[in-house]
N, C-alpha and C positions, 0 to 999 in steps of 0.2 A: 503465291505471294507470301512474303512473309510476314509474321510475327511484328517485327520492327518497322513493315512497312505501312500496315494498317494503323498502327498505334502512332505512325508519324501524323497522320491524316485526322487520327481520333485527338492529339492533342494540339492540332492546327484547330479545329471546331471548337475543341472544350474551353482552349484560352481567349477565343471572340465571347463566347457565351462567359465565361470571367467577366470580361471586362464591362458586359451590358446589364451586369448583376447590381441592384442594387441593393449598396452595402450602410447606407446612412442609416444605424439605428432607432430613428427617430421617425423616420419613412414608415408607413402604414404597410406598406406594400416592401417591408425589409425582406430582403433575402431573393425577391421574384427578379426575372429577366424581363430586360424590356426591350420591347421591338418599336425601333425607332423610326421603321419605314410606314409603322402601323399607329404610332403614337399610342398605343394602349399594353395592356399588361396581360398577354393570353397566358389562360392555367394550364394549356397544356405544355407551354415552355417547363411545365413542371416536371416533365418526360426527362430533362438534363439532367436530371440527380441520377441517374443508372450511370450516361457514360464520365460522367464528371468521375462518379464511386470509382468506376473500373479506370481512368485514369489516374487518381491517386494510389490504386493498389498497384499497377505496373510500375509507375511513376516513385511514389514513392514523395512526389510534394505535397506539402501542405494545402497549399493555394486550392489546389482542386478540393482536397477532403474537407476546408474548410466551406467552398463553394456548394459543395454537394447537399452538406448539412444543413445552413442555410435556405438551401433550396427545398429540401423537400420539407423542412419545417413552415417553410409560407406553404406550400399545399397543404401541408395540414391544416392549416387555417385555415383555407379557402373551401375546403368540401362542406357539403350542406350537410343536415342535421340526416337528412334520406341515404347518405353516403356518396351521392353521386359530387360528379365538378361538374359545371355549366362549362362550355366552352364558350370563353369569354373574348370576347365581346357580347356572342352570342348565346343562347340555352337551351345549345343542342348538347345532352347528356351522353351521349352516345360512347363519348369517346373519355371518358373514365375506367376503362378497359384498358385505354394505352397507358392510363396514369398509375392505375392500379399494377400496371404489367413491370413499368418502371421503378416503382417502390420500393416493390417487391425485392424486386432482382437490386437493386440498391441495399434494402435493409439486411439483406444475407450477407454482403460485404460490411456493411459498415456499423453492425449491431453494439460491434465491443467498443463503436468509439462516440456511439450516442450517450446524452446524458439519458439521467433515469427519467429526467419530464419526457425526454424526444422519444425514448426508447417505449414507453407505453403508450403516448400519442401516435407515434408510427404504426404500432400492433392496432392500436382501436381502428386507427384511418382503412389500415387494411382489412381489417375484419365488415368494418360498413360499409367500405367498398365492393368485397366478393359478397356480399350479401346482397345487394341492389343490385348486383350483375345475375348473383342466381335469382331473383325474383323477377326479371323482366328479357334477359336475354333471350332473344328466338329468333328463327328465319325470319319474318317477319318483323321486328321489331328496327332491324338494319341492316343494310349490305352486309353480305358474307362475311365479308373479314373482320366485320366485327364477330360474328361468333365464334370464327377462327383463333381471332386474337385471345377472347375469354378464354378460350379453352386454357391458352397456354397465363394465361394472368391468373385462375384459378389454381390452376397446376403450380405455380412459383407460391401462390398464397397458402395453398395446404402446407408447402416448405417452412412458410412462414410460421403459419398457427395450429396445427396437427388437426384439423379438421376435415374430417371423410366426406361432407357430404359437398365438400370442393372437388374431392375429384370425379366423383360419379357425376355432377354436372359438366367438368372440364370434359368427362370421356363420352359424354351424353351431347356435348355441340360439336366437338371434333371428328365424331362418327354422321353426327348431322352434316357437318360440311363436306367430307369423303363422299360421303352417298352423292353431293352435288358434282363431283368430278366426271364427267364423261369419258365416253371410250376412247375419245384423243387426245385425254389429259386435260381439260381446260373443266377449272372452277366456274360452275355458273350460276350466279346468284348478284353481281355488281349492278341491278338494275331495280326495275319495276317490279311490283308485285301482281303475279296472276293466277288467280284461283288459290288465294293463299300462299302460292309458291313465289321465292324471288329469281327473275329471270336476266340475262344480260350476262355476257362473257367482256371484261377486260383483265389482260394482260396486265397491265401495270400494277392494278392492286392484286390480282393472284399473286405474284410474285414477289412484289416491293413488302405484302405485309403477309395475305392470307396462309402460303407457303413456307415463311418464315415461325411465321408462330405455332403451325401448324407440328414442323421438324422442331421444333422447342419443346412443344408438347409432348412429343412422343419421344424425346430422352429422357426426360425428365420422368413421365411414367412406364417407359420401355414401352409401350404400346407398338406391337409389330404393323398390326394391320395397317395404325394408319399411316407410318412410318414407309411402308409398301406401297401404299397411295399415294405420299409426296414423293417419293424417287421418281415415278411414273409420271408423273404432273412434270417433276422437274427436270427429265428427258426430254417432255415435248418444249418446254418455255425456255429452253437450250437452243432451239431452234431461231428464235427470237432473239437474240443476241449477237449484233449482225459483227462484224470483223474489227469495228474502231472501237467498241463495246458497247455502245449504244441499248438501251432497248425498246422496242419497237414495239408502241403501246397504238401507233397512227389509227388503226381500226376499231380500237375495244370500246366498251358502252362508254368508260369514263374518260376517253380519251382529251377532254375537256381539260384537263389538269394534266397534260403529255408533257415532259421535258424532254425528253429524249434518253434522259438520265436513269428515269422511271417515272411516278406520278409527284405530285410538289408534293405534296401533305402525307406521303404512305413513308415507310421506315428506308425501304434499301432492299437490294434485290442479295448483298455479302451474307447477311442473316439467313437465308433460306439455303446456297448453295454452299456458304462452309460450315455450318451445322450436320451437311449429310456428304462434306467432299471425301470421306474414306470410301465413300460407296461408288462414284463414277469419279477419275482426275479430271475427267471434261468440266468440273465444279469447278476446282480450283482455278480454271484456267478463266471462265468467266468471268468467273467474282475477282481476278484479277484486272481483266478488261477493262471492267466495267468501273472500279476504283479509279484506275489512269482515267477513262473519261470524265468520270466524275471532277476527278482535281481539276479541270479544263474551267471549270464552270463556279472555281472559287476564285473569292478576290477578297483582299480584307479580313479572310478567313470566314464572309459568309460565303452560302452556296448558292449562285443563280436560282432561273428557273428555265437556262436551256442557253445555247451557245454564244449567242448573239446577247444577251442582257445588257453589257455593260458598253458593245459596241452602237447596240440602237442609243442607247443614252447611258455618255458616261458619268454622268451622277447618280446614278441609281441604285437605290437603296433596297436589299430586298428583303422580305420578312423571313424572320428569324425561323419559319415552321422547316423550311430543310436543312435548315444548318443544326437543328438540335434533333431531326427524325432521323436523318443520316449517321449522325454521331452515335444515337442511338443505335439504330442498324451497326455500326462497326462495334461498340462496345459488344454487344451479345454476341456476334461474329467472333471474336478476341476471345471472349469468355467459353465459351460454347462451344464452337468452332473446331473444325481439324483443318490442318497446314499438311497436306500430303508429300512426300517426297518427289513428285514426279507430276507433272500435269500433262495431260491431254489434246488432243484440236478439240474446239467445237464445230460444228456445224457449219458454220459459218467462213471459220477458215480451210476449210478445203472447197474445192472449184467444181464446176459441171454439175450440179444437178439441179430437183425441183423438188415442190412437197408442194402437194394440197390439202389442206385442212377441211373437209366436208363439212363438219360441224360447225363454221361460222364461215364457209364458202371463203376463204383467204386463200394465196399461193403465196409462195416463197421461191424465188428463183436467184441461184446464184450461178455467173460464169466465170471467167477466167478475169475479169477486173473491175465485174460490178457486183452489187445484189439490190433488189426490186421485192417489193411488197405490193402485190395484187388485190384489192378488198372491194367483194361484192355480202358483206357482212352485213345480213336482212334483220338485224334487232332494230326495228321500227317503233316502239314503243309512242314516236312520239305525238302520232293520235292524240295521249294522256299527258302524256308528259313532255315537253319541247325540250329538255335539257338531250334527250335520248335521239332527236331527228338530226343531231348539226353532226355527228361524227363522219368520215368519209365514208362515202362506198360506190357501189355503180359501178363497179368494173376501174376504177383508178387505180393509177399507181400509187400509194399512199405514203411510200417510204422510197427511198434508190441512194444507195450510197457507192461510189466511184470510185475505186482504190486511186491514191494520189489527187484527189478534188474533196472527198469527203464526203456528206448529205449534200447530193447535187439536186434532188428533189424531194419537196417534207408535206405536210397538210397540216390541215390545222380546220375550225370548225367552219361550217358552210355558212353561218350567218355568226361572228363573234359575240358573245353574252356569256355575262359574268353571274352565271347559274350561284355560283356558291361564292358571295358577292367579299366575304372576310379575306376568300383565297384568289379572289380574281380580281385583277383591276381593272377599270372603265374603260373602254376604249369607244369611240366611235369610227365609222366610214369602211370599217379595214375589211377587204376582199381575201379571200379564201387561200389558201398557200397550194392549196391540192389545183394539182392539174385536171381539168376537167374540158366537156362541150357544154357553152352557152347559150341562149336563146334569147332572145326578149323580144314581148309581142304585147304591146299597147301596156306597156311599164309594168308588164308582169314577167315574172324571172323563173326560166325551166333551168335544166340542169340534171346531166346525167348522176349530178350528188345526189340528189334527191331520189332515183330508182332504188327501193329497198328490194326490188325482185329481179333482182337482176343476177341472169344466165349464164354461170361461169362454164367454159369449155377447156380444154387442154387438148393439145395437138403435139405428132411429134414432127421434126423436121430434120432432115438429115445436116443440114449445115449450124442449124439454130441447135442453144440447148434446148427451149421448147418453145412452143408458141402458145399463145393465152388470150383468151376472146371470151370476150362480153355482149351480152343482148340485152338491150333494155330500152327505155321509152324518156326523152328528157319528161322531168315532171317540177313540180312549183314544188314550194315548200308544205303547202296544201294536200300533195300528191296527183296534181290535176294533172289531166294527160294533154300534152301539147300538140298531137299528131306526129311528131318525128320516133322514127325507131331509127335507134341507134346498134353499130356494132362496133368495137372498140378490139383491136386486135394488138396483141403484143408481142413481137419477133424475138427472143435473148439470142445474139450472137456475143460472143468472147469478147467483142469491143464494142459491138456496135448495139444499140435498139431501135430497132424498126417500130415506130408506132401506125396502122392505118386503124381508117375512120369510116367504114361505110354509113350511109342515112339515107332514110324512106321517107320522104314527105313529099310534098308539093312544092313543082321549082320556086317560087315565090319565096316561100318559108327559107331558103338558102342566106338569102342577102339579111339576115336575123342571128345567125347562128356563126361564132367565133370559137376557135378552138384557143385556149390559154395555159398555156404550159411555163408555171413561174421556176426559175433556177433559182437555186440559194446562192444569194452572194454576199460573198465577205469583202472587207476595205481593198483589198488586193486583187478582185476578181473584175474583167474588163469584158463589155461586150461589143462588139463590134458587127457593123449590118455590112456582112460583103454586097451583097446585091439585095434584090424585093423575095429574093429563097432562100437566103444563106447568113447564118449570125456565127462568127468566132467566138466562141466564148475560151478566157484565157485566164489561169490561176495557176499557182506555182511555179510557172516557166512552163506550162503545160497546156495545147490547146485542145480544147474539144467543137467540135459542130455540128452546128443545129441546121438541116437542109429540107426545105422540102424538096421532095423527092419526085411526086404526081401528084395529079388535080389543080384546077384553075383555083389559087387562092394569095393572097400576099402575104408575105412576114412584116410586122409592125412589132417596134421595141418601144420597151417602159410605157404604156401609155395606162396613168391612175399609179406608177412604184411607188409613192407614199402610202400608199393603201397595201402594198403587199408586206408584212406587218403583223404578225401576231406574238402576244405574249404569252400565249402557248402554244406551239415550244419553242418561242421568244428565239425566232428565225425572221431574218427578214430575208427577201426574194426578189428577183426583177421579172417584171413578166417580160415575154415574147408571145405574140401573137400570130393566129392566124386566121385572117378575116378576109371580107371580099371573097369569100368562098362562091363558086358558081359553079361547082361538082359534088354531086354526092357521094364520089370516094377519094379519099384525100390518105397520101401516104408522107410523112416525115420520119428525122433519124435524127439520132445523136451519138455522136462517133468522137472517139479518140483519133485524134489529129493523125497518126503516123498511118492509121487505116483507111485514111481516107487519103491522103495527097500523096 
């Protein structure tokens, strides 16, 4: 991607955030952005002064330099006497690390055109800031990427004020965070803490911030080792970046905040892969991807929170946190950044194979016109903690995107709740996006969601690229065991996927149990019931079908589609059912129209 094409997109963001700037002098809150979806004034919209900066230096307008200035002169205001920002509304500290990260890297650009009040305001802000950060930053103290990010906030701050004992902290959590990298590349620290240690792998903040900061870090101080760590992290989360550019967050602990995009509230996934693209071209070709889908998901010049935002409801307003965390991600991208000569495939775009990830029990399977995301991902945490039990697993498909159809199948969380209530909006009634087996026995609800032990297998097949089987037990949100053992099998042919379903219970227990398999459907997608086994499903001039195959059971359409519905990753779905089941093996498919008639 080029130069011109990032900076198209960085000044599509930077001139929305202009315009939500308030500039009335007399305003208390002169110079902040306001989010209007949120009616309040967050300090971390403070984070704008970096790509605002690097848009007036490309650029060369006023408008921005003057915004920029403005901008981080209210954060100065705003930080408390301790150094830290509240993040406001709320007075979680935490994330004055992003704030500090952006000053920073703002006041290196814009030093010669500060006055002398901003220009020694800005050094003190920064100085109180990396101070609060070295006094309390630790595994413990926040999710990984917060220490990730310090590292590389400090590392910009010694730039700033020649201060040594920034870096020896910066190189003191960035080696903390490496150590957390396993042997298949995934950062793990996005979760709960146990036995002191923080546990939980997602994708979306590895990559959208931890990885990013992390390769920022290590230019800045040359540091090889860790530099060596994120290549490797960013070979495997390559994998992840399925063919429309998407990234496929559907399994990880925080998948709560999924857009498809990356995570709402994390920076960008362009920050981590062209920071290190001289080293693999398969970078460049991501962070290319990944841009085009991005743009999909802006309107107005803000950024959704996933494909469908503006089609479930087109009034919709959304908060200002990915339209200035993304900007952000592209300004340091631009700044930072290499533009290779020549790009690469990823992973994703070439055909025929599989990958199993042992370490969070995930499969990735691509064929000649799909790819499928398999997740039996046992971080259960939610014993303690309930934000950590709603993410998918059990052997589901959790992701499937269709060449020519797009995400034909997405998830989203097993009971929706708005954990982190500043970045999630209210919803009630709404049912799950992830395909799953259902149960319900005297108004109690199983669910092979719910299986956190659950048995991944891999099979080869001569005709199939591979076959993929799950073992597990439907269970409550409680973990209560229902008596059904389940086994969940997945066929990948070139066109087609075979899903069967064998079950162990008692014939009784049958007439309880529905299989629900929701499609994502867009304004133009038509479903149609050929008979009590057969639905046409029909988008682009293209049809695909849904058959059962074997076993006594019936197809039933939309029954509850107001409720298939999440607004993350703000998809809506039409179910199709299969109920009336009176066999305990039950086999269906979904096939590309020309393979089957």
């Amino acid at each position: 991607m080029s130069l011109r094409s990032k900076l198209k997109t960085l000044y599509q963001l930077c001139d929305t955030l202009c315009k939500l700037q308030i500039i009335d002098e007399q305003d208390e809150n002169f110079g902040a952005i306001q989010c209007i979806a949120c009616n309040t004034i967050h300090t971390r919209a403070g984070e704008a002064v970096y790509p605002l900066a690097v848009a007036y230096k490309h650029s060369g307008e006023k408008k921005y330099l003057v915004a920029a200035i403005r901008l981080g002169d209210w954060l100065v205001s705003e930080q408390k006497e301790e150094g830290f920002w509240y993040e406001t509304p709320e007075k979680w500290t935490g994330t004055t690390t992003f704030q500090l990260l952006s000053l920073s890297a703002a006041y290196l650009i814009l030093k010669d055109k500060l006055s002398t009040k901003s220009y020694k305001l800005w050094r003190q802000a920064i100085a109180r800031a990396a101070d609060w950060l070295m006094s309390v930053m630790s595994e413990t103290f926040a999710n990984i990427n917060y220490s990730a990010t310090t590292s590389a906030s400090l590392a910009l701050s010694y730039k700033v004020l020649k201060r040594p004992e920034y870096l020896v902290k910066a190189r003191e959590l960035a080696h903390l965070v490496v150590k957390k990298i396993n042997e298949e590349g995934f950062i793990v620290g996005e979760g709960a803490i146990e036995n002191n240690r923080r546990t939980g792998i997602d994708l979306g903040y590895n990559l959208d911030m931890s990885l990013g900061t992390l390769a920022l870090y290590s230019l800045i101080t040359k540091d090889d080792l860790v530099k060596r760590k994120v290549l490797k992290a960013l070979k495997t989360h390559l994998f992840f970046v399925y063919p429309d550019g998407s990234i496929d967050d559907s399994w990880g602990s925080r998948s709560y905040k999924w857009t498809t995009y990356g995570s709402k509230t994390a920076h960008g996934c362009q920050m981590a892969f062209d920071l290190l693209a001289d080293e693999d071209p398969r970078f460049a070709t991501a962070s290319h991807l990944n841009l085009v889908y991005l743009r999909k998901m802006i309107r107005g010049g803000l950024v959704g929170y996933g494909p469908h935002s503006w089609i479930h409801d087109p009034s919709f307003t959304p908060c200002i946190y990915p339209t200035f965390t993304r900007a952000e991600n592209l300004a340091f991208a631009i700044e930072y950044g290499i533009t290779p000569e020549k790009k690469s495939p990823i992973p994703s775009q070439k055909k025929n194979w599989f990958k199993y990830f042992s370490s969070i029990n995930v499969v990735l399977v691509r064929t000649d016109e799909y790819m499928a995301t398999v997740t039996a991902y046992s971080y259960n945490y939610g014993y303690k903690d309930r934000r950590y039990i709603t993410s998918p697993t059990g052997g589901c498909i959790s992701n499937l995107w269709w060449k020519n159809y797009g995400l034909m199948q997405t998830s989203s969380q097993t009971v929706y709740e708005p954990h982190e209530i500043m970045h999630m909006p209210v919803e009630k009634n709404l049912l799950p996006l992830t395909p799953r087996i259902d149960y319900f026995k005297n108004g109690e609800y199983y669910t092979n969601l719910y299986e956190t032990s659950g048995k991944l297998s891999l099979h080869s097949s001569e005709e199939a690229t591979i076959s993929v089987s799950c073992r597990g037990n439907l269970k409550s949100r409680n973990f209560e065991d229902s008596g059904i053992n389940y086994t969940l099998i997945y066929d990948f042919y070139d066109r087609k996927l075979v899903k069967r379903i064998k079950l162990k219970c008692e014939q009784y227990k049958l007439k309880g149990i529905k299989v629900i398999e929701p499609i994502v459907k867009d304004p133009s997608t038509r479903f149609i019931k050929r008979n009590k086994y057969t639905v046409l499903i029909e988008k682009n001039n293209e049809t695909w079908v849904f058959q059962l195959l074997s076993g006594r059971g019936e197809v039933t359409l939309g029954v509850g589609e107001e409720k298939y519905w999440c607004p993350f990753p703000s998809i809506e779905c039409f179910p199709i059912c299969i109920d009336s089941i009176e066999s305990t093996e039950i086999a269906y498919a979904i096939t590309h129209s020309s393979a089957f008639f």
